[in-house]
C-alpha positions in Angstrom: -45.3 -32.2 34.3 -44.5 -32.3 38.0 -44.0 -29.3 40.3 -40.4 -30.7 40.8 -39.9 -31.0 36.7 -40.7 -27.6 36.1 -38.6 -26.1 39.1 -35.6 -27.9 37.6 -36.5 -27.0 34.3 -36.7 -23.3 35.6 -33.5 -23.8 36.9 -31.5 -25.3 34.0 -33.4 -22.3 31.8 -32.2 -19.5 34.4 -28.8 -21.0 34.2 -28.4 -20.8 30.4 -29.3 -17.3 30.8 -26.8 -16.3 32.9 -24.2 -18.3 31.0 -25.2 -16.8 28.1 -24.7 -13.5 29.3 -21.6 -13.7 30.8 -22.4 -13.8 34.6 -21.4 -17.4 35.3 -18.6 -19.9 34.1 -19.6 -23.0 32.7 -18.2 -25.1 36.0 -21.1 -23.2 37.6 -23.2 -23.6 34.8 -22.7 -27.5 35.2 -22.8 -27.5 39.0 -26.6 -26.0 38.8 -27.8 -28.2 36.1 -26.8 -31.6 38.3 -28.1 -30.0 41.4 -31.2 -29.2 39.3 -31.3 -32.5 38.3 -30.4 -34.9 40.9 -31.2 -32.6 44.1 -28.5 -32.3 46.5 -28.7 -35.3 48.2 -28.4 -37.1 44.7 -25.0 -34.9 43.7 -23.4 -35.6 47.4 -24.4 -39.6 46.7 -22.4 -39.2 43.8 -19.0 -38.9 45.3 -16.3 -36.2 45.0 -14.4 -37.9 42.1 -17.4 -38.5 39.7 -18.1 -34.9 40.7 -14.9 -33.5 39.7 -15.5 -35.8 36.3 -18.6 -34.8 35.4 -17.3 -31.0 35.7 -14.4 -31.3 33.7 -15.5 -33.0 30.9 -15.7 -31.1 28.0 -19.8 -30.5 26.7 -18.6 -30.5 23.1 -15.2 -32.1 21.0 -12.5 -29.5 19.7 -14.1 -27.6 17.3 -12.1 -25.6 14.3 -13.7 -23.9 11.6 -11.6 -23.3 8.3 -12.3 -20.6 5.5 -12.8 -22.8 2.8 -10.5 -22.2 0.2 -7.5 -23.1 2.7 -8.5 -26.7 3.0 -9.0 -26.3 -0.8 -5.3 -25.4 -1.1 -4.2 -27.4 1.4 -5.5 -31.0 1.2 -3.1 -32.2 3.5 -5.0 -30.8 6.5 -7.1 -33.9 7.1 -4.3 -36.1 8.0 -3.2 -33.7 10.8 -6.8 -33.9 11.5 -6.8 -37.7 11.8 -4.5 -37.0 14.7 -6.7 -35.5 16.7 -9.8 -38.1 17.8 -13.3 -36.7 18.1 -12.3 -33.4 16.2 -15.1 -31.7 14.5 -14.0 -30.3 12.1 -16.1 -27.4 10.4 -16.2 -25.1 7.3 -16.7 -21.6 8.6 -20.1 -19.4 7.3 -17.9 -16.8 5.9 -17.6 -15.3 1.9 -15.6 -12.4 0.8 -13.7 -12.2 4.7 -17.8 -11.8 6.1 -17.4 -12.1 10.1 -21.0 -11.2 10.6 -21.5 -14.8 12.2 -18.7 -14.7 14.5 -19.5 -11.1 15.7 -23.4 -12.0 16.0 -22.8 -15.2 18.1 -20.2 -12.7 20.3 -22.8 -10.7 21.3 -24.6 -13.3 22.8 -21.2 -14.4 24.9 -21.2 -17.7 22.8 -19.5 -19.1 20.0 -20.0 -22.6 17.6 -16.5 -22.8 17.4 -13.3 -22.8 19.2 -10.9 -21.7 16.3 -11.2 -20.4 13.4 -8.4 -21.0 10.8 -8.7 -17.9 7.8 -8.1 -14.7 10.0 -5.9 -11.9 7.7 -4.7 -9.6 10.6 -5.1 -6.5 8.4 -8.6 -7.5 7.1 -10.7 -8.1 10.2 -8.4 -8.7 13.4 -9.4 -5.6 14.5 -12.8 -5.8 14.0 -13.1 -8.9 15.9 -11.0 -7.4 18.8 -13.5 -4.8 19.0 -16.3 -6.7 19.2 -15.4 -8.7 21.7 -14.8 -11.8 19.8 -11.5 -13.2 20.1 -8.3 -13.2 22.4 -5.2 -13.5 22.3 -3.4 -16.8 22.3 -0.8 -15.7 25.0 -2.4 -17.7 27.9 -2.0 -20.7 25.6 0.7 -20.6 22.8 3.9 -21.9 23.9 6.9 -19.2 24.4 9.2 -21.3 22.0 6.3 -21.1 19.4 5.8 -17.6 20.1 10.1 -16.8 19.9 10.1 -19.0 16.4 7.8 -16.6 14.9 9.5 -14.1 12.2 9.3 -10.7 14.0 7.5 -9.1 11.0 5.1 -11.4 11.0 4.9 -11.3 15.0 4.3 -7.9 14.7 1.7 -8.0 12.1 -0.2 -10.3 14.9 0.0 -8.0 17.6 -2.3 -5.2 19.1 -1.1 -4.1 22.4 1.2 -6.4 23.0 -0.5 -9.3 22.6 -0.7 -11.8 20.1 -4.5 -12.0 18.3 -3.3 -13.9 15.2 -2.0 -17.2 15.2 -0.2 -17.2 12.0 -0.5 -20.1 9.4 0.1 -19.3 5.8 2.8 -16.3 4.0 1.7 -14.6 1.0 4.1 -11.8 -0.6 3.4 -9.9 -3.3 5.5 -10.4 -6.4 5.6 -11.1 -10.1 5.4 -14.2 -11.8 5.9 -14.4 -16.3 5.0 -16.8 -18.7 9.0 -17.8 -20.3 7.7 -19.1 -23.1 5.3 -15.7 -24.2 8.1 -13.7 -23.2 10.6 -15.7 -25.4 8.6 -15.4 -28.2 8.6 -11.8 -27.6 12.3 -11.3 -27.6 12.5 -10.6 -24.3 15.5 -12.1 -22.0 14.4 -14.4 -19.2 14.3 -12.2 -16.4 12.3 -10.3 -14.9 12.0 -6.9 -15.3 13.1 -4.7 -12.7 11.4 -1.3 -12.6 7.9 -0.5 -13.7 9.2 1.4 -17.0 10.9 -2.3 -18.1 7.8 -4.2 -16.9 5.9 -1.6 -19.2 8.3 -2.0 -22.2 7.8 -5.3 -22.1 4.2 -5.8 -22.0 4.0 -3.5 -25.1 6.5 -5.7 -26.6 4.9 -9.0 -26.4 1.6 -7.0 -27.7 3.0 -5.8 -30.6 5.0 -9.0 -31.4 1.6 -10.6 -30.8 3.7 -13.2 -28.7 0.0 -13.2 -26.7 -2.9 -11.7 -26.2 -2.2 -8.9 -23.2 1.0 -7.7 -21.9 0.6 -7.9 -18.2 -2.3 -7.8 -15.5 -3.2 -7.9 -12.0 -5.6 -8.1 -9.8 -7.9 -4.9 -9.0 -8.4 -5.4 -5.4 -6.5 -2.5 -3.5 -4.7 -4.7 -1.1 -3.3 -7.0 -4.2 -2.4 -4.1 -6.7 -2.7 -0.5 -5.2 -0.9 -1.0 -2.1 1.8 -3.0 -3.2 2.8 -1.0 -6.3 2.6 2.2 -3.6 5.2 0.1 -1.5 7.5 -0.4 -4.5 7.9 3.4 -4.0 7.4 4.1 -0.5 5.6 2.0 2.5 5.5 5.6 4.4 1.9 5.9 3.4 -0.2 5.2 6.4 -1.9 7.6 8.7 -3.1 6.4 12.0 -3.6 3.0 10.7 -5.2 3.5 7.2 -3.4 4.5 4.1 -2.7 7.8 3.1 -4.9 7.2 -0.2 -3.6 11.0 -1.6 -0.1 10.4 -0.8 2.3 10.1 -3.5 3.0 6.7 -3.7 -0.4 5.9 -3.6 -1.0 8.2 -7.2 1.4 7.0 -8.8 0.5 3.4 -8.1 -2.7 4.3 -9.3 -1.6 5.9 -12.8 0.3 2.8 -13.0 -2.2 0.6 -12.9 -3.9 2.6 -15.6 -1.0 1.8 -17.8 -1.2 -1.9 -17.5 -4.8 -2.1 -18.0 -4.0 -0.6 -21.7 -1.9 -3.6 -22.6 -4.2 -5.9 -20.3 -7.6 -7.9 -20.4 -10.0 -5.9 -20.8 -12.3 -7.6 -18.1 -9.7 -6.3 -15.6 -11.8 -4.5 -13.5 -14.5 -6.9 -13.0 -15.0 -8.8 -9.3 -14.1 -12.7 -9.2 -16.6 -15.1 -10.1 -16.4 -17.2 -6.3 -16.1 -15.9 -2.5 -18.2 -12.9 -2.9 -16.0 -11.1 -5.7 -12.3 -11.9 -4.2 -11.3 -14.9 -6.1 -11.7 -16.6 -9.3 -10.3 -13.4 -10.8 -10.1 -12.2 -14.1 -6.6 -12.1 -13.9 -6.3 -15.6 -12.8 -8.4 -17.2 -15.7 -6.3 -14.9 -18.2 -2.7 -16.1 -17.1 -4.2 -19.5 -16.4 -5.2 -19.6 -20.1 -1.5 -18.7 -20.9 -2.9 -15.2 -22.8 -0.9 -12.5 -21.0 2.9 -12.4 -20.1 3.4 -10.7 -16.9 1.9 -10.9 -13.8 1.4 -9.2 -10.6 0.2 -10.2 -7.5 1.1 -12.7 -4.3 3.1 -15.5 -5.6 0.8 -18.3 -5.0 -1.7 -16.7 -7.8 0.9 -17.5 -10.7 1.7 -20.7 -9.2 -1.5 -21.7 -8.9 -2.7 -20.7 -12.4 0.7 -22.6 -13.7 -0.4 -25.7 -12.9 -2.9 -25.5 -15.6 -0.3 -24.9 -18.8 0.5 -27.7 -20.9 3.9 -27.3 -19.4 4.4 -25.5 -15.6 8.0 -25.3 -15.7 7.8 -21.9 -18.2 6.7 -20.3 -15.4 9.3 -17.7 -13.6 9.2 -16.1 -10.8 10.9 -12.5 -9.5 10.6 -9.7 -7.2 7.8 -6.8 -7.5 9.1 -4.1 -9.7 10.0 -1.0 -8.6 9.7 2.8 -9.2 12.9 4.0 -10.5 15.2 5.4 -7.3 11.8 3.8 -5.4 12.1 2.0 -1.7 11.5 -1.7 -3.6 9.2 -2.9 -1.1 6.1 -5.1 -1.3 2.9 -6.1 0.7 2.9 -9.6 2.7 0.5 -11.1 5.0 0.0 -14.0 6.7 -3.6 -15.9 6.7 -3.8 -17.4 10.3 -5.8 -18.6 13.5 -8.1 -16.7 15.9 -9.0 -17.9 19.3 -13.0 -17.3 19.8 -13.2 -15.7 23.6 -16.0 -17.6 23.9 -15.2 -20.9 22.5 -13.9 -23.9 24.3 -11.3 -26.1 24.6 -8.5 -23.9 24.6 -5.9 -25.5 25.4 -6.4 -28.3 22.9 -6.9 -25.5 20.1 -3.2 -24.4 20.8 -2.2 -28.1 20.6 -3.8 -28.4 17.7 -3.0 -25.5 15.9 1.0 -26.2 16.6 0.2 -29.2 15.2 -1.1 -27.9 11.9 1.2 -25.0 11.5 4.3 -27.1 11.7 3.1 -30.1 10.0 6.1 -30.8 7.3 4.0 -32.4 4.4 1.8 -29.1 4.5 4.5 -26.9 4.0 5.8 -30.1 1.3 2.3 -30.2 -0.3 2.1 -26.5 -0.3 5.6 -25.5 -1.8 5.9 -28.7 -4.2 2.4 -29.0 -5.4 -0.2 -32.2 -5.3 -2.8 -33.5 -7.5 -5.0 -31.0 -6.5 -3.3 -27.4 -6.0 -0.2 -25.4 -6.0 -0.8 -22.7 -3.3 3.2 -21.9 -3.2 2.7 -20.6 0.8 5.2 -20.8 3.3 5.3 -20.8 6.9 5.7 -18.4 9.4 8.4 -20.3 11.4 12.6 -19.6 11.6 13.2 -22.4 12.7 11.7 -24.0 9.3 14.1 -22.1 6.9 17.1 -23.0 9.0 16.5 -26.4 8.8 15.9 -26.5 5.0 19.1 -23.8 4.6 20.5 -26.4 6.7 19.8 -29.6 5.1 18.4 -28.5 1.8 15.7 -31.1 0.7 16.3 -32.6 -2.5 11.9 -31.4 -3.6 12.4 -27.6 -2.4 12.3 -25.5 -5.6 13.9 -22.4 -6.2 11.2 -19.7 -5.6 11.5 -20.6 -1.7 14.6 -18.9 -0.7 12.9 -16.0 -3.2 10.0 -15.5 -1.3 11.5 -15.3 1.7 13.8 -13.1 0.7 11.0 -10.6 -0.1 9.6 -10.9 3.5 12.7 -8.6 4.5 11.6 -5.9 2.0 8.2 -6.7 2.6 5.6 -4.3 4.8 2.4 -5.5 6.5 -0.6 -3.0 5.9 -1.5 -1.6 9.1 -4.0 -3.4 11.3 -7.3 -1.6 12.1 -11.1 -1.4 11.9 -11.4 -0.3 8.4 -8.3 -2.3 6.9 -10.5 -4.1 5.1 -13.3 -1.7 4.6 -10.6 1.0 3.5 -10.7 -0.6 0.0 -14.1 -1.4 -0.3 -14.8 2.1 0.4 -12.1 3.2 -2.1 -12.3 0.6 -5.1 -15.1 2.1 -7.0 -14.4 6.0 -6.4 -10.5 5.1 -7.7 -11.6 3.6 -10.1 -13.5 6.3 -12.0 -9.7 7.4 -13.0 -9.1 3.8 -14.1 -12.1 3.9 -16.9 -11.8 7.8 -17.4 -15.0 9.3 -16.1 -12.2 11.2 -13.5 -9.1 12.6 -15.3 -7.4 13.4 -12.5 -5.7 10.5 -10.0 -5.3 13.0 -7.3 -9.3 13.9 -6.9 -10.2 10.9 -7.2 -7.9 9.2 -4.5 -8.8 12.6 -2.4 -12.5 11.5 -2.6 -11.7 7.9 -1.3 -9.9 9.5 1.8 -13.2 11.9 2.4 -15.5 8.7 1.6 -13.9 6.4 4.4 -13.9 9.3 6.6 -17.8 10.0 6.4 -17.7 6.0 6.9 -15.8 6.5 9.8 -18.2 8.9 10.9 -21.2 6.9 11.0 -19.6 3.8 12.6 
């Protein structure tokens, strides 16, 4: 190797470094590597314009990364895709919400990806703010996208103001019954409307064995605990976590010891895909048409529907209540964060607004295709007036359901732990669910004192 090789070698290597590490842009990282390479002589013989060129031309294509089961869901995504030349399009490295890649690659000041398209606000938004990960999309998202956002679910986006989570997909927590189990039961078709009718009922299609099980749902906090506490009361957080002693929050639990006694018994058990969080045993029991009600966001019964010899018997309603309770419920939106370190900014916001408001997702998605029946909905006013204006002759009833719901509906609190919070908690509560703890109250004390040692250590 010549002298002048490995002095522009050295150069190029130094370069990275500093890019790396944050103390150069990569305009400057560009501008050293062409005087490194062509001397400058050779980068003044090239002329201002090819200079200007070379500088602004992106070193890599647009880049998104998706969570995997959304473009499972959501098959539509590749035609909005196809609009969008050059796009590389990527499956993100994450299982059971993981952010371990995104956070690792942070540190460095560098990042695979310019988007990533799964983010949960409540489950690790803050996380990733903390680390130094993401930003927020205020420098890029147009103000009319920004003003067409439902406040609740602008709010749930927000830290300080500014706008981390680009949302994408609505999920409310509701019920969903099986018409035809509940018929045979003797029940009327509707859906109950307080727990102690939801409980009636599940005991009735037991003992009339109309089916199997009378009711489950699924045993992650965040799908089950939290939402029956809402039913009561959404006054249940404390600087940012949940209150896991407070009243709402024990009776949700004893609650849920009621409906496992009239559910399947595998209940408890973590899914079989996604590091425990789907493939439920709830799923695979109403998808097998063996239990009659059904708790959790509404895209779970839809989903599972689709499997019945006939889809129609499904119903939809509101979550039950406690009796004289608040009647509210969980929601959340699955969205899009903006790496800090990524690239082509700009064209992620283009692209994002392009996927978000793309009409034959939110068709696919409410309608159903060959594939899946996620039953989401989208984040955006100005989509519901148009279809309360001009009704389309495909939208089903459940819409105008749902989205009633989101006004009852309460985000869970954005912060470090939101996630961890029930992690933390789901095997300490759950010594009262399979009786090794007789009393709800220690047991949901212990999860507060458990996520505070967490805390603790960091």
């Amino acid at each position: 190797m010549t002298e002048r090789s490995e002095r522009e070698d050295a150069m190029r290597e130094a370069g990275r470094q500093q890019l790396r590490e944050g103390k150069i842009d990569r305009r400057e990282f560009l501008t050293r590597s062409m005087v490194a390479g062509l001397g400058i002589a050779g980068v003044g013989a090239l002329g201002k314009g090819t200079m200007r060129s070379a500088l602004a031309a992106d070193p890599r294509p647009l880049t998104p990364t998706f969570y995997s089961w959304i473009q499972d869901l959501h098959p539509g995504i590749p035609e909005v895709n196809k609009k969008f030349p050059g796009l590389n399009y990527q499956i993100a490295p994450v299982e059971g919400f993981g952010i371990e890649r995104f956070v690792a690659e942070g540190k460095n000041k560098e990042s695979t990806w310019d988007v990533y398209v799964g983010q949960t606000p409540f489950v690790e938004m803050s996380a990733l703010i903390k680390a130094d990960v993401i930003e927020p999309w205020d420098n890029y998202i147009p103000k009319d996208v920004i003003d067409d956002i439902i406040p609740s679910i602008r709010a749930e986006c927000t830290v300080n103001g500014k706008l981390y989570s680009w949302p994408f997909l609505l999920d409310i927590a509701g019920m969903g019954w099986h018409s035809g189990l509940t018929a045979k039961a003797g029940l009327p078709d509707k859906g109950p409307l307080t727990w102690d009718e939801y409980l009636a009922g599940a005991q009735k299609i037991v003992d009339s064995k109309a089916a199997p099980y009378g009711a489950t749902f699924d045993p992650h906090g965040w799908r089950s605990l939290v939402p029956m506490a809402h039913s009561m009361s959404s006054a249940i957080y404390k600087d940012g976590l949940v209150d896991f002693t407070a009243e709402p929050v024990v009776e949700a639990l004893k609650l849920m010891k009621k409906i496992m006694a009239l559910g399947n018994p595998d209940i408890l058990l973590e899914g079989a895909s996604d590091g425990g969080v789907n493939g439920t045993p709830d799923e695979v029991s109403f998808g097998a048409q063996k239990v009659g009600f059904y708790t959790k966001y509404f895209n779970a019964p839809l989903r599972m529907a689709q499997y019945w010899d006939d889809p129609k018997l499904l119903h939809l309603g509101p979550l039950p209540k406690f009796t004289g309770g608040e009647g509210s419920t969980v929601f959340w939106t699955t969205g899009c964060a903006l790496f800090k370190y990524g690239q082509n900014k700009e064209k992620a916001a283009e692209y994002i607004k392009a996927l978000t408001y793309d009409p034959q997702i939110w068709k696919d998605s409410i309608v159903g295709t060959a594939t899946a029946h996620p039953g989401q909905l989208p984040p955006y006013s100005s989509i519901y007036a148009a279809w309360n204006t001009n009704k389309p002759d495909w939208m089903p009833d459940f819409v105008s359901l749902v989205r009633s719901q989101l006004e009852k509906a309460k985000a869970i609190d954005n912060h470090v732990f939101g996630l961890q919070q029930f992690v933390i908690g789901k095997p300490i509560w759950e010594t009262y669910l399979k009786g090794t703890e007789p009393d709800p109250k220690v047991a949901l004390a212990k999860v507060n004192e458990a996520i505070a040692a967490e805390m603790k250590r960091g």
